[in-house]
C-alpha positions in Angstrom: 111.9 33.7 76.2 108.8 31.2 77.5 107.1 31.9 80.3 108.2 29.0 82.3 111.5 30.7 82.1 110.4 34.2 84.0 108.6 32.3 86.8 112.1 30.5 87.4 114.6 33.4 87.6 112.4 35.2 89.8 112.0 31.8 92.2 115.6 32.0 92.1 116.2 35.8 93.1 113.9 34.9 95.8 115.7 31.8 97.2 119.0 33.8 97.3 121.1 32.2 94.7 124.4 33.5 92.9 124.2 35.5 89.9 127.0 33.9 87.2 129.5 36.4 88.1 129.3 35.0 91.7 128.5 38.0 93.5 126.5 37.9 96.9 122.7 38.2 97.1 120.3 41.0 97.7 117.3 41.6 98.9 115.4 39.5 101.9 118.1 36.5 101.6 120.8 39.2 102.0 119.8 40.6 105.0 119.1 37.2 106.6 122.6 36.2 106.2 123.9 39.6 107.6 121.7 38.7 110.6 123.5 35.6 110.4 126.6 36.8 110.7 126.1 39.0 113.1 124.5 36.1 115.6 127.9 34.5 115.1 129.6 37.0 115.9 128.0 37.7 119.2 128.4 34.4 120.0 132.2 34.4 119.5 132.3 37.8 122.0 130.9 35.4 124.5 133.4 32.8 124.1 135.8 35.4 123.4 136.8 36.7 126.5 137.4 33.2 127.7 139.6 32.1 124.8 141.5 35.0 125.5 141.9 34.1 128.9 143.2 31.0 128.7 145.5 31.7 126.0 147.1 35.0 127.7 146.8 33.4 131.3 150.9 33.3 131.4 151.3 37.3 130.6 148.3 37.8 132.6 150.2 36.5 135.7 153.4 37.8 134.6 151.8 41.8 134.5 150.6 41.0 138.8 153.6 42.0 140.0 153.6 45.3 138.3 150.3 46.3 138.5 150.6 45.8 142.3 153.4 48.0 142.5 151.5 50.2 140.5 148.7 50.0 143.3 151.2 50.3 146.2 153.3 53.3 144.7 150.6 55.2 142.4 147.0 54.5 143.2 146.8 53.9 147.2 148.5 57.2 147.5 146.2 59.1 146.1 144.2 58.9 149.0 146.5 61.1 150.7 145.4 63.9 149.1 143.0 64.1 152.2 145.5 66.2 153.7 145.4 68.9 151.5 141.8 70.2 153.7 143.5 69.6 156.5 146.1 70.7 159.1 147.9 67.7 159.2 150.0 67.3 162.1 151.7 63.5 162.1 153.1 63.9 165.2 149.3 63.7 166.5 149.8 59.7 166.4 152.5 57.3 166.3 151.4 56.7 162.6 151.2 58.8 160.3 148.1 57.3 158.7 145.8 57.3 161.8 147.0 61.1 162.2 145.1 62.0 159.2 141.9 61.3 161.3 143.1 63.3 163.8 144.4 66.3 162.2 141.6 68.6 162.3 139.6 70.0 158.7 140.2 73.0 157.0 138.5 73.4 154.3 139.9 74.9 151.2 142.1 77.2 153.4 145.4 75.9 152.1 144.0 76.5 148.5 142.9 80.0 149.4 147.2 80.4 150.8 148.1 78.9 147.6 146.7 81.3 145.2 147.4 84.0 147.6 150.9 83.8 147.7 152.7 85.4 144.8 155.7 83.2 145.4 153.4 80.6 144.2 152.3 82.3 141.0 156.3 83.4 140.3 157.1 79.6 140.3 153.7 78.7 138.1 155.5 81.3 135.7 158.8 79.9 135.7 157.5 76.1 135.2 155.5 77.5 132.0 159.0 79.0 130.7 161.0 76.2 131.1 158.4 74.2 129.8 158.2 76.1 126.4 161.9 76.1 126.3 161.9 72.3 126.7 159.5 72.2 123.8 160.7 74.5 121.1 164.8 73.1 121.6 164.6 69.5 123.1 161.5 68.3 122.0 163.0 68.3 118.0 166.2 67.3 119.0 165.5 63.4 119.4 163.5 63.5 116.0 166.5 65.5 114.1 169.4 62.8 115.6 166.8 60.1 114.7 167.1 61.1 111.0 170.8 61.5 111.0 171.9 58.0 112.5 168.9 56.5 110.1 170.7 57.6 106.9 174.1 55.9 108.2 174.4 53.6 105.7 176.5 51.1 107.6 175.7 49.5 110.6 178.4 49.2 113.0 178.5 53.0 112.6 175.1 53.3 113.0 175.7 51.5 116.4 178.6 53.7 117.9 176.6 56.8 117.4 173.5 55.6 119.0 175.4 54.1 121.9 177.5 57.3 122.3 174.3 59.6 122.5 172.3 57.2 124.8 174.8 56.8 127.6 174.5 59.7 129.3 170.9 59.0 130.0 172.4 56.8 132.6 174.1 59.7 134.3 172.6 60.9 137.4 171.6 64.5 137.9 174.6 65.1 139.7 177.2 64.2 137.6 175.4 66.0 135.1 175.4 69.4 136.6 179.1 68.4 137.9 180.3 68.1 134.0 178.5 71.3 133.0 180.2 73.1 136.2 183.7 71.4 134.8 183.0 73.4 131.5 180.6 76.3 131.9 181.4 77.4 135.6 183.8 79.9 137.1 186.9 77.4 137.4 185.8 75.6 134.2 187.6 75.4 131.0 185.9 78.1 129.4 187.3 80.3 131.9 190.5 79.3 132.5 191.5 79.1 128.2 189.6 82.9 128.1 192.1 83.7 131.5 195.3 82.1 129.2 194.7 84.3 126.4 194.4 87.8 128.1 190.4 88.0 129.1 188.1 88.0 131.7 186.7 84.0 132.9 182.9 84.1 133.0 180.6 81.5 135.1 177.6 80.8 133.1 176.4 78.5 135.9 175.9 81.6 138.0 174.1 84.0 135.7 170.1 83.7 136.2 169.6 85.1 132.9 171.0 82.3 130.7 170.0 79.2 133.6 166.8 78.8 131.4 168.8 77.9 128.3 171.4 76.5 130.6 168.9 73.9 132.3 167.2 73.4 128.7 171.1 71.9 127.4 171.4 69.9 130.5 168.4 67.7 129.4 169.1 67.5 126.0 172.6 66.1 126.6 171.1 63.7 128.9 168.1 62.3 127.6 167.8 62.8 123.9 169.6 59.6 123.5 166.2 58.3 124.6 164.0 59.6 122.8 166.4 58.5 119.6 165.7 54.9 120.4 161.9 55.4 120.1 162.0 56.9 116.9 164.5 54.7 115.3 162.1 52.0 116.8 159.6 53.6 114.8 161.6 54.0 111.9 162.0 50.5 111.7 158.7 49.5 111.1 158.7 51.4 107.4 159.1 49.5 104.8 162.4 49.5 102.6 160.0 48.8 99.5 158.5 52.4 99.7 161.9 53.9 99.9 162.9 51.8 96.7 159.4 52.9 94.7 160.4 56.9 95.5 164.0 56.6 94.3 162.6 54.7 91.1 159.9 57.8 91.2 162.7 60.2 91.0 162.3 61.3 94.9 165.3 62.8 96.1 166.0 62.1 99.4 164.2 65.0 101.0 161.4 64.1 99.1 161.7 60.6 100.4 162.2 61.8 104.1 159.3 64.4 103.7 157.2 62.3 102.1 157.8 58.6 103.7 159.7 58.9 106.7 158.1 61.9 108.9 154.8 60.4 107.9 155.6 56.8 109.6 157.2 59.4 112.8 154.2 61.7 113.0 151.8 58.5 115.4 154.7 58.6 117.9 155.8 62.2 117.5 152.1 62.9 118.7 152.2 60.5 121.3 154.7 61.7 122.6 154.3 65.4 122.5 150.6 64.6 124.2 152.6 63.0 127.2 154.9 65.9 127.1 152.6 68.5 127.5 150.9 66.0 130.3 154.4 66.7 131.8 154.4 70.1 131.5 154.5 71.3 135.1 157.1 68.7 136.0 160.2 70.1 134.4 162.7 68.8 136.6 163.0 68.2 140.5 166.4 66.9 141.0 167.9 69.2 138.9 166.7 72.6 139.6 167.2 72.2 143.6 170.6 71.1 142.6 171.3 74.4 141.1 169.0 76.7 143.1 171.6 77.8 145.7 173.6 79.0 142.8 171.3 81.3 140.3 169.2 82.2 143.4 165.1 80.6 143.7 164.1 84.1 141.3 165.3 82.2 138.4 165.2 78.0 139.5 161.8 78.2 141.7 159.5 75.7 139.8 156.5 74.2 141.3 158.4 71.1 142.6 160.9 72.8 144.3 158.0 75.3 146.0 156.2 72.3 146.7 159.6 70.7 148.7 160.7 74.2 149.9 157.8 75.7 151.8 155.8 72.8 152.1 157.8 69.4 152.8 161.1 71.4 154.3 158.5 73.5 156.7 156.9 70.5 157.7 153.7 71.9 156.2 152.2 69.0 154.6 148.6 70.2 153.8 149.9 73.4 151.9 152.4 71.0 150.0 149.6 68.5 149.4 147.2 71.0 148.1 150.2 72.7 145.9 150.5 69.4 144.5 146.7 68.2 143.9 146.9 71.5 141.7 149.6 70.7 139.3 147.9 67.2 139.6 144.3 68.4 138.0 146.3 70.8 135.7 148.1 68.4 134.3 145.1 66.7 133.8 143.8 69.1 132.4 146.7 69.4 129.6 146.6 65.9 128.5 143.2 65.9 128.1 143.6 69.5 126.0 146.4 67.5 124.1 144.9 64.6 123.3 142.0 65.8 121.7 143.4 68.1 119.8 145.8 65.1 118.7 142.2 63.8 117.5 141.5 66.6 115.9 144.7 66.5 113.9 143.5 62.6 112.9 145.8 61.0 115.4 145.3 58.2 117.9 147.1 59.9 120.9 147.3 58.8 124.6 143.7 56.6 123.6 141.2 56.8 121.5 138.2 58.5 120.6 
């Protein structure tokens, strides 16, 4: 090698240039073009946002509407939660709004009745059952039904059954107890074919010790039809290519739903058990007073219906408003508690990290 040749190669190290197998530089000229880039890139964030703008203007204006309902209906009322330290009276001023500068200022008095009440704690107690209930039998449900219509092999099929077990979703909480009355209750069908045949009818809509299980069913035969369609939705977005390389593997197809297809569910089963638990505390309004003069408030009282019953129906709208800013910041609490440990478990949750 001459030494004219040594003096080049290192000029040429130094000026940045290629090796022959065309990877990228190193050293001084390395870094400058990684400051380079990242100048660029910087420069497009600025422009960015503006680009964006312009290009999602449309769905920009199309989302107003919404998020001014959201404002109206969600946000604004929020600031009613003033009431809760006070003794609100809205009969202090022909509107309700300017009475809550009236109404005289408590304190934490209604929080102090709150905690004091056993009532209170008895319905805190029920909430947590029915909510654990919810979550050990509904909460798979959806998933399990999800499976079943996915491995229909033919469509039109596939269609019936999906229809079929989302229609009652549609149903109204009345109708829906009024159906489980027409089977389950005392003049149901139950009774009457156990009253043909020589025994004694039973009403499983009165009996407080099976309502739990009883309220639990309700849901499930009304809303698991909607928690199918997210999961199909889900299951849509797997490939058919990684079912075709298991089978070609050998995977059964257990091992292809264990393997493939609870993977591709397990983003959205998170999700949604994160908003779930968010939801712990509501575990159905409607529904529970619709049945409570029935099974007695021992075995239907909920925080909702406590909320309604000695707060909204008594007129007593700072106890009801601080019995609800409660569930509020314990729910709160919950999806918080949730999401990280959905985190923790490597998932994205309600948001990210």
């Amino acid at each position: 090698m001459s030494h004219s040749t040594v003096p080049r190669s290192r000029a040429g190290a130094k000026a940045g240039k290629r090796s022959p197998d065309g990877s990228p530089p190193d050293g001084a000229s390395a870094r400058a073009t990684r400051r380079a880039r990242k100048s660029a890139g910087q420069d497009a964030g600025k422009l960015g946002f503006r680009l964006r703008f312009r290009r999602d203007r449309t769905l920009i204006l199309m989302t107003l509407p919404a998020i001014a309902l959201i404002l109206v209906f969600t946000y604004i009322p929020v600031l009613g939660n003033v009431v809760a330290f006070q003794d609100y009276d809205p009969y202090l001023s022909d509107n309700g709004f300017v009475a809550m500068f009236e109404s005289p200022w408590i304190g934490l008095e209604n929080f102090q009745r709150i905690f004091a009440d056993s009532a209170f704690w008895h319905a805190v107690q029920n909430t947590f059952v029915l909510f654990f209930l919810q979550l050990v039998l509904y909460f798979p449900i959806p998933v399990l039904l999800a499976l079943l219509i996915n491995s229909v092999v033919r469509p039109r099929v596939r269609a019936v059954a999906q229809a079929v077990m989302y229609l009652p979703h549609f149903f109204s909480w009345v109708l829906v107890v009024t159906v489980f009355q027409q089977i389950f209750g005392g003049a149901g069908i139950i009774a009457q074919t156990l009253r043909q045949h020589g025994h004694q009818g039973i009403d499983l809509m009165t009996d407080p010790g099976i309502f739990k299980f009883l309220v639990t069913a309700e849901g499930v035969w009304k809303d698991a039809g909607w928690g199918i369609i997210v999961f199909l939705a889900a299951l849509s977005a797997v490939s058919p290519d990684l079912y075709e390389a298991a089978a070609m593997d050998g995977a059964g197809r257990r091992r292809r739903m264990w393997h493939i297809t609870l993977p591709a569910l397990r983003p959205v089963i998170a999700l949604l058990l994160v908003l779930r638990v968010g939801d712990a505390l509501t575990v159905g309004f409607e529904q529970l007073l619709l049945q409570r003069d029935s099974v007695g408030p021992g075995a239907s009282e909920v925080l909702d219906t406590y909320v309604w019953w000695n707060g909204i129906r008594n007129q007593d709208f700072g106890y009801a408003a601080a019995a609800g800013l409660v569930k509020g910041v314990v729910g709160l609490g919950l999806v918080l508690t949730a999401n990280k440990v959905a985190h923790l478990m490597g998932e994205q949750g309600v948001y990210k990290k």
